[in-house]
C-alpha positions, 0 to 999 in steps of 0.5 A: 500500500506504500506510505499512503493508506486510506484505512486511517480515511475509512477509519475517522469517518467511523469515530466522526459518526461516534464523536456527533452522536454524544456530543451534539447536544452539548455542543449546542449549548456551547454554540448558545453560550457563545454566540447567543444573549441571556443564557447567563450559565451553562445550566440557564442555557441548557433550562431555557433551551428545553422550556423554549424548544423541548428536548428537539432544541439539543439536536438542532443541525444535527443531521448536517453535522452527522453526515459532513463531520464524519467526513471531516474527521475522515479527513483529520485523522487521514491527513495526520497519520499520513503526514506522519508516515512521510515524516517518518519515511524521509526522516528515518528511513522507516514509515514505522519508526516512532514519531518525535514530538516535532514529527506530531507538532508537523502532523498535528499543524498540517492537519488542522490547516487542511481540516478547514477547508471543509470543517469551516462550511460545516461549522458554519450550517450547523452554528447557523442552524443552531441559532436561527431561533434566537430572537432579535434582541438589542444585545446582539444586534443593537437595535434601538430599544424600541425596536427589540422583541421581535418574535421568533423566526426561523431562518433557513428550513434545512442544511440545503437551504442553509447553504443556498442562502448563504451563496445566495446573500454572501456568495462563496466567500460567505461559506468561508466566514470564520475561517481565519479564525478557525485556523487559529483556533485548529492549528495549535488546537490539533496539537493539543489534541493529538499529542497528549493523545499519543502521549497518555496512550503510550503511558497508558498501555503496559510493557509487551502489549502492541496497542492500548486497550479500548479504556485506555484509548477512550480515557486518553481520547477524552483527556486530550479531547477536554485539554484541546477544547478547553484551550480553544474556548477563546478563539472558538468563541470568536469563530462562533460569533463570526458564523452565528452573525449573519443569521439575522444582520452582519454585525462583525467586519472580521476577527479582529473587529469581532475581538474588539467589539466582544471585549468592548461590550463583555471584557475579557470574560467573553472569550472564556465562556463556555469554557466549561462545557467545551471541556465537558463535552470535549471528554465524551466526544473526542473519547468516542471518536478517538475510540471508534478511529482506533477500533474500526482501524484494528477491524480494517487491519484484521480484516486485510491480514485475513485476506492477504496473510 
């Protein structure tokens, strides 16, 4: 197969499905803590939205999500473990051959750049999806007081009619909104993603054996997914706000002006809300997806062994 294998593709694709399925609802919470107005904490915001919206209200735009993040996250774990591999080659002479941490650093940066071109539209349609039923209040787009109150619209009728809208208004440039600051937050995120994952799994796993047990994986997976998220909350609150805006008006000209603005009007604090729950539902998510990567790539192996013994 060479250096280059598609497993690790067929793999990610299965723990994306895994990692979207337990954590989508909280990651709506997320979303609304972000780039919403009112909720004031994690537990208000999870109250409000079942008062307003039942328990459908934790799982909207999950279908998008379901479909394109297993994709996604296809596309993750196959960009790093195949950036590893030709890092590993050209460097050791052995595709193989243990990774150091600067091969990982490589892996890990390459990864989360790729990983924008399509986690950034995804993003988008699922956040917009997300917040379409927020109501029009002053805070968020500063209307005259008067003015506030509007009823609850809903604007787009599904992911389809997401996308053509956002084409339709914002054109291509539009399906990219955020993506600046997606890299920001992707980048070094994905470092602290991957690497204490191949770290602990390493501690993890007891002399003699040839790969972690699925605990050790599912624990390793959630730390590094609690430690990633956690410090991405700043930039991700930015990247939130960039999509969520244009649901209703555009308030924000960039990344930049989305900083300025947020801080201006909330201090500093705003880039740390939802730091808790992005740690929270990092644990669950990134332990499913990193174990449903890991099992459904032994399954492929042990199935290509058979075949070719």
């Amino acid at each position: 197969m060479g250096n280059f294998q598609l497993e690790d593709f067929v793999a990610g694709w299965v723990g994306g499905a895994a990692s979207v399925i337990v954590g989508h609802p909280l990651d709506t919470v997320k979303t609304r803590l972000q780039a919403g107005q009112g909720y004031g904490n994690t537990l208000n915001c999870v109250f409000t939205v079942y008062r307003n919206e039942t328990v459908a209200g934790f799982f909207k735009g999950m279908s998008f999500p379901l479909a394109s993040i297993a994709v996604y996250s296809s596309v993750v774990f196959g960009v790093f473990s195949n950036t590893q591999r030709f890092i590993r080659q050209h460097r050791y002479g052995d595709s193989n051959h243990a990774s150091a941490v600067s091969d990982l650093v490589v892996a890990s940066m390459v990864a989360g750049f790729v990983s924008v071109g399509i986690g950034c539209p995804v993003d988008l349609v699922k956040i917009r999806l997300q917040m379409q039923t927020q109501p029009f209040i002053q805070a968020n787009i500063n209307l005259k007081p008067q003015a506030a109150g509007f009823p609850v619209q809903t604007a787009y009728r599904g992911p389809v009619h997401c996308i053509s809208s956002i084409l339709r208004k914002e054109g291509l440039a539009g399906i990219y909104r955020g993506a600046g600051a997606m890299v920001l937050r992707d980048v070094p995120g994905y470092c602290l993603y991957f690497i204490p994952y191949t770290f602990l799994c390493e501690w993890f796993t007891s002399d003699g054996c040839r790969s972690p047990s699925p605990s050790s994986v599912w624990i390793a997976g959630g730390i590094a997914g609690a430690i990633s998220w956690g410090t991405a909350t700043p930039m991700d609150v930015v990247k939130s706000r960039l999509q969520a805006d244009g649901v209703h008006l555009n308030k924000y000209k960039g990344v930049i002006d989305c900083i300025s603005q947020s801080y201006h009007n909330e201090g500093l604090k705003v880039f740390f809300r939802s730091m808790t729950i992005n740690a929270v539902r990092g644990f669950p998510m990134s332990a499913a997806m990193f174990l449903g990567y890991e099992l459904s790539l032994k399954t492929i192996r042990g199935v290509q062994a058979d075949i070719n013994p």
